[in-house]
DRENDO-1510 file (C-alpha; in Angstrom, 1 decimal, always signed):
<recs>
REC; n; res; u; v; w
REC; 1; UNK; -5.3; -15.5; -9.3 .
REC; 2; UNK; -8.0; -15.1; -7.2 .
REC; 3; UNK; -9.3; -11.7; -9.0 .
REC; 4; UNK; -9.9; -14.3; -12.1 .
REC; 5; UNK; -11.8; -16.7; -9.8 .
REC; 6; UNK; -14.4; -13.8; -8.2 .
REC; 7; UNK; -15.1; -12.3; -11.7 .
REC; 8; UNK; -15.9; -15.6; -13.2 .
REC; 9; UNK; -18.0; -16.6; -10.0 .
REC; 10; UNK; -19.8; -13.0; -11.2 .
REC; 11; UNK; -18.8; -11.6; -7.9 .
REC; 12; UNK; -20.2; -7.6; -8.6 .
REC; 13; UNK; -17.7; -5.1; -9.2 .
REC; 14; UNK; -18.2; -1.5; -7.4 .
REC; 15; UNK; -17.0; +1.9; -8.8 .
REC; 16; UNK; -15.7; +4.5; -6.5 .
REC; 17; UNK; -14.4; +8.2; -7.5 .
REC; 18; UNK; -11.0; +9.5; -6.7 .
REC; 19; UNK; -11.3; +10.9; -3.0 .
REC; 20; UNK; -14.1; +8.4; -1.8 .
REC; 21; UNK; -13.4; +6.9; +1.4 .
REC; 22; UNK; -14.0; +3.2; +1.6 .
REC; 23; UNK; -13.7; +2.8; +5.2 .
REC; 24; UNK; -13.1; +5.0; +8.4 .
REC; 25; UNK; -11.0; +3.5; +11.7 .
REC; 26; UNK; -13.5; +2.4; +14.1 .
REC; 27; UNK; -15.8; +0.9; +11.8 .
REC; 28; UNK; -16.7; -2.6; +12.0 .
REC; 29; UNK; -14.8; -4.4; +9.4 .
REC; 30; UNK; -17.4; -6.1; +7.1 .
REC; 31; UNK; -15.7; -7.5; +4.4 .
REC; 32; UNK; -12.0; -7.3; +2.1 .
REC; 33; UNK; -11.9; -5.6; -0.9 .
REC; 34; UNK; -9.5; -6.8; -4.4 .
REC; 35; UNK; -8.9; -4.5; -6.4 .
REC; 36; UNK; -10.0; -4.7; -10.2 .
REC; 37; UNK; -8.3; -1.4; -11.4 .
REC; 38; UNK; -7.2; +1.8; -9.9 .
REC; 39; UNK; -5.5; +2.5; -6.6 .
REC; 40; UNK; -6.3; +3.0; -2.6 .
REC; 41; UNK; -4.2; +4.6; +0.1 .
REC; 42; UNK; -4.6; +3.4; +3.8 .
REC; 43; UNK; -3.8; +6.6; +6.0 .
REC; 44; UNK; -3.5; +7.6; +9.9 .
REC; 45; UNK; -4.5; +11.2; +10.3 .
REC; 46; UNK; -2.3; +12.9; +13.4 .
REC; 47; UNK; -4.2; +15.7; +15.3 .
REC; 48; UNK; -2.6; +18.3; +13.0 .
REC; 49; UNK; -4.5; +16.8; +10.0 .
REC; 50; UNK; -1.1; +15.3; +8.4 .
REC; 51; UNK; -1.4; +12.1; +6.9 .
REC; 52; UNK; +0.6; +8.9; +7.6 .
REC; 53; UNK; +0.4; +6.5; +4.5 .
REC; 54; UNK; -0.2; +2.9; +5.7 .
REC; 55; UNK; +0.3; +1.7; +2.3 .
REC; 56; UNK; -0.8; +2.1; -1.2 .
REC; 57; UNK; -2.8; -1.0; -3.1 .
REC; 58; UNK; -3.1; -1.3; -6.6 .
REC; 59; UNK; -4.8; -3.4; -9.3 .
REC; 60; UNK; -4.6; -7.3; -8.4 .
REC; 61; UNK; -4.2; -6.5; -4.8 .
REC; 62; UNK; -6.8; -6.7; -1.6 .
REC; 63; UNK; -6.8; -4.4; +1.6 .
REC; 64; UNK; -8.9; -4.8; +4.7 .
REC; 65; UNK; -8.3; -8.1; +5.6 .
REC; 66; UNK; -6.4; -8.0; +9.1 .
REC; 67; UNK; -8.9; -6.4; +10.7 .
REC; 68; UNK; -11.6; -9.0; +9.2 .
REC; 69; UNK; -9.5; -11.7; +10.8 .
REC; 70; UNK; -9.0; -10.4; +14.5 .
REC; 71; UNK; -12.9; -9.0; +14.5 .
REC; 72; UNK; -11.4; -5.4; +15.3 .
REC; 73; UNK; -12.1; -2.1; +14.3 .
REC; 74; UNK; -10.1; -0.4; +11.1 .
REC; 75; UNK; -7.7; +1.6; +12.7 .
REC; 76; UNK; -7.0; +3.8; +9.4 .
REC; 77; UNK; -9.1; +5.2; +6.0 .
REC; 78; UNK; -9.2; +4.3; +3.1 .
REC; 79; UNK; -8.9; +6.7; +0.7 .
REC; 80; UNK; -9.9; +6.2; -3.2 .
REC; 81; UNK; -6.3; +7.4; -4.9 .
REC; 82; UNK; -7.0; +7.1; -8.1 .
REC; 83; UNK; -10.6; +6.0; -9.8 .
REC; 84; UNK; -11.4; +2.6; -9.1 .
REC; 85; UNK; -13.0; -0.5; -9.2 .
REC; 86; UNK; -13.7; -3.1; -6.8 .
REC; 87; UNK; -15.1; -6.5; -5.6 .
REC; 88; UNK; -16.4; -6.4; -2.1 .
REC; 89; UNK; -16.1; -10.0; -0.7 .
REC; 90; UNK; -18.4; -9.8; +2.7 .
REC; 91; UNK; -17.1; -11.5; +5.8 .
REC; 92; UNK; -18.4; -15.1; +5.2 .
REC; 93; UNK; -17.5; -15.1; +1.3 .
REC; 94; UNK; -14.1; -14.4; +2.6 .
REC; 95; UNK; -13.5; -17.0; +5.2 .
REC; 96; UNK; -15.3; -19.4; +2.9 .
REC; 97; UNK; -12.4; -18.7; +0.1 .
REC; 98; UNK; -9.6; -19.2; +2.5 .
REC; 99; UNK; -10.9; -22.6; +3.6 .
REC; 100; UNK; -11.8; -24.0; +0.2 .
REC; 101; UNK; -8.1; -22.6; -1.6 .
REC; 102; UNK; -5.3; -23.4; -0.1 .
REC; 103; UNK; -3.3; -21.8; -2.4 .
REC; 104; UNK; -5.2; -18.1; -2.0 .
REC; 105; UNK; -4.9; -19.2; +1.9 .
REC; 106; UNK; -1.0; -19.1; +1.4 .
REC; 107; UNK; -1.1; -16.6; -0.6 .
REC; 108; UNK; -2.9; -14.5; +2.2 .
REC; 109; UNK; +0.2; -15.5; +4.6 .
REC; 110; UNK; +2.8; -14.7; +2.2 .
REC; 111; UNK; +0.9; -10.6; +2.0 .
REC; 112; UNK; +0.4; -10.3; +5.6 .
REC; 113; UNK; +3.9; -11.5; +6.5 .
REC; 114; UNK; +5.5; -8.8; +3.7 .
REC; 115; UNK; +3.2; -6.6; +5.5 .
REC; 116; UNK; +4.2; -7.0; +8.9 .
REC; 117; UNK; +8.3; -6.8; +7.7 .
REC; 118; UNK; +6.9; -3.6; +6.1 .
REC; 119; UNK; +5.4; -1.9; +9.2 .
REC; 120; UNK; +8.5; -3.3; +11.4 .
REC; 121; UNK; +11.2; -2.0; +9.0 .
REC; 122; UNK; +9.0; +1.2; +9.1 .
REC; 123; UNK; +8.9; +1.2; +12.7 .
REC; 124; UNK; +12.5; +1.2; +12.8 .
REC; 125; UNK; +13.0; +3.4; +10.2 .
REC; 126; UNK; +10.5; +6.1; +11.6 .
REC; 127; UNK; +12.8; +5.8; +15.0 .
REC; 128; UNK; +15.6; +7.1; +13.2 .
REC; 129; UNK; +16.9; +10.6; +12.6 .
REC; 130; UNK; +19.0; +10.5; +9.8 .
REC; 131; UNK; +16.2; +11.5; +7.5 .
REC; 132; UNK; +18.4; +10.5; +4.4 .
REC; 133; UNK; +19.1; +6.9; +6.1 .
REC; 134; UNK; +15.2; +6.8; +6.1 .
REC; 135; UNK; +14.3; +7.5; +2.6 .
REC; 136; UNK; +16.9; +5.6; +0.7 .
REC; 137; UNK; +15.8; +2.6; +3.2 .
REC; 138; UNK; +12.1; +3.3; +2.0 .
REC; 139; UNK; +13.2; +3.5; -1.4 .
REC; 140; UNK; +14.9; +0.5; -1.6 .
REC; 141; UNK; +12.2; -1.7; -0.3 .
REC; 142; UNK; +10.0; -0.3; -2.8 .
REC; 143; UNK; +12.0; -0.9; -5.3 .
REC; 144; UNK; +12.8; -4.4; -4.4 .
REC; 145; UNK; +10.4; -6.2; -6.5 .
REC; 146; UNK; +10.7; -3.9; -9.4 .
REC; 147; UNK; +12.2; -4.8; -13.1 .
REC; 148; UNK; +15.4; -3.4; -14.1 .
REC; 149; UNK; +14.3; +0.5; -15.3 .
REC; 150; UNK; +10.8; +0.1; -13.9 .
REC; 151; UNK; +9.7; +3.5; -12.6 .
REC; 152; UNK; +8.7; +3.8; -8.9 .
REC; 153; UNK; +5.1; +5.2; -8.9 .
REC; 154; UNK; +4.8; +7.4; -5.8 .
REC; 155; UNK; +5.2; +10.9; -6.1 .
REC; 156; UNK; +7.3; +12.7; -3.4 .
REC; 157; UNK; +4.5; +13.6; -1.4 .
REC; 158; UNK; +3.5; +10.5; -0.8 .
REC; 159; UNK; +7.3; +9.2; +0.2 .
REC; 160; UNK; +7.2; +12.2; +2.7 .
REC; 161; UNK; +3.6; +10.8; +3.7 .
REC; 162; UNK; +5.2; +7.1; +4.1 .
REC; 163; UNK; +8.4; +8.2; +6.3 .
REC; 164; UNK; +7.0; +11.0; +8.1 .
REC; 165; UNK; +9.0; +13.6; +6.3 .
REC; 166; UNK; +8.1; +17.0; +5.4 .
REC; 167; UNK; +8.2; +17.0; +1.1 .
REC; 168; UNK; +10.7; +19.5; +1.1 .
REC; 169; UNK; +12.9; +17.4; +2.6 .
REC; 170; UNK; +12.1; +14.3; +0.6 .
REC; 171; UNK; +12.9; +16.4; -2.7 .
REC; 172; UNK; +16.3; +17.2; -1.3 .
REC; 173; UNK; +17.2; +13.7; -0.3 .
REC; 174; UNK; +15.8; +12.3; -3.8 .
REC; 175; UNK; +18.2; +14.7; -5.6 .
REC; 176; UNK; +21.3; +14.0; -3.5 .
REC; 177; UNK; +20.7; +10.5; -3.4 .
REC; 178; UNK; +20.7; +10.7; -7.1 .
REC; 179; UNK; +24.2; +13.1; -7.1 .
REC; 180; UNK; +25.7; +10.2; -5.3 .
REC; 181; UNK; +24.3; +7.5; -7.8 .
REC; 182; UNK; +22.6; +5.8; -5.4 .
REC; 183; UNK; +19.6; +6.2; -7.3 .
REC; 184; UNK; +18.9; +6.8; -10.6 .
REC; 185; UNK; +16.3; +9.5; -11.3 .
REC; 186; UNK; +14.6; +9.6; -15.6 .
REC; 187; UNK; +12.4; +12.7; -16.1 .
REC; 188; UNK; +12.6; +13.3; -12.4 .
REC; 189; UNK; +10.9; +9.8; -11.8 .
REC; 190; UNK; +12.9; +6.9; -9.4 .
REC; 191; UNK; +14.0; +4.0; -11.3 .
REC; 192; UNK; +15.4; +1.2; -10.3 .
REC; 193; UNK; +19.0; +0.5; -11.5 .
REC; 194; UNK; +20.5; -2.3; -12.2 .
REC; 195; UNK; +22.7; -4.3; -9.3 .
</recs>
């Protein structure tokens, strides 16, 4: 993994607090960030102050990248979710890694293609009106690389913030969803079933 490769190459490792933004749109991207431990959010904010989540990255994974590669500004934050830690890999580190590993260069292809089916699936999703059609769509994909009984680990807010739902709503779907046994909720928290 390439995480194991910048910490034995004693690439430094920064600390940011819960609510610390990494990165505002507009700015210049300088460099991609993995993530050691912790979590990030990538939000839109509309006019109203109401977030959009992007997406949420967690430990093992990088963010910041596809803006790094076309030489445009961020178009979203980045928001510390949870305490965290992480190796900043400046601009020329970067494109020096993807020409010297081939395998963290497919690696990088394999990401940004789940993320572009991501933000297209979205796309359709968020042009939808069934709201319930929405969320158990959402769900699914999130689930989709999850163990048998693993627990999802997004709170109902943040499902809302992915779909463009109010929470309300979200909590109402969750619940029927789970009436009808198309999801199984444990201690009020999604887990996915078996097939």
């Amino acid at each position: 993994m390439i995480l194991k490769y910048l910490t034995d190459n004693h690439y430094p490792v920064h600390v940011y607090q819960k609510d610390t933004v990494i990165y505002e749109p507009g700015a210049q991207p300088k460099a991609v960030y993995f993530i050691k431990s912790g979590e990030v959010r990538m939000v839109t904010v509309n006019d109203d102050g109401k977030e959009f989540i992007q997406g949420i990255f967690k430990a093992n994974q990088y963010f910041g990248e596809p803006a790094l590669l076309v030489n445009k500004p961020y178009l979203a934050y980045t928001i510390v979710t949870k305490d965290a830690a992480l190796i900043v890999v400046n601009k020329d580190e970067f494109f020096k890694l993807l020409e010297q590993d081939r395998n963290f260069s497919m690696e990088l292809i394999r990401t940004l293609s789940n993320r572009l089916f991501y933000k297209s699936m979205m796309l359709e999703e968020l042009a939808n009106e069934q709201a319930e059609h929405r969320i158990s769509t959402l769900i699914s994909y999130l689930l989709r690389n999850l163990e048998e009984g693993a627990v999802l680990d997004l709170t109902r807010q943040q499902l809302a913030d992915m779909s463009g739902l109010r929470v309300e709503t979200v909590i109402r779907i969750v619940k029927k969803l789970s009436e009808q046994h198309v999801l199984k909720l444990q201690r009020g928290k999604i887990v996915k079933m078996q097939i």
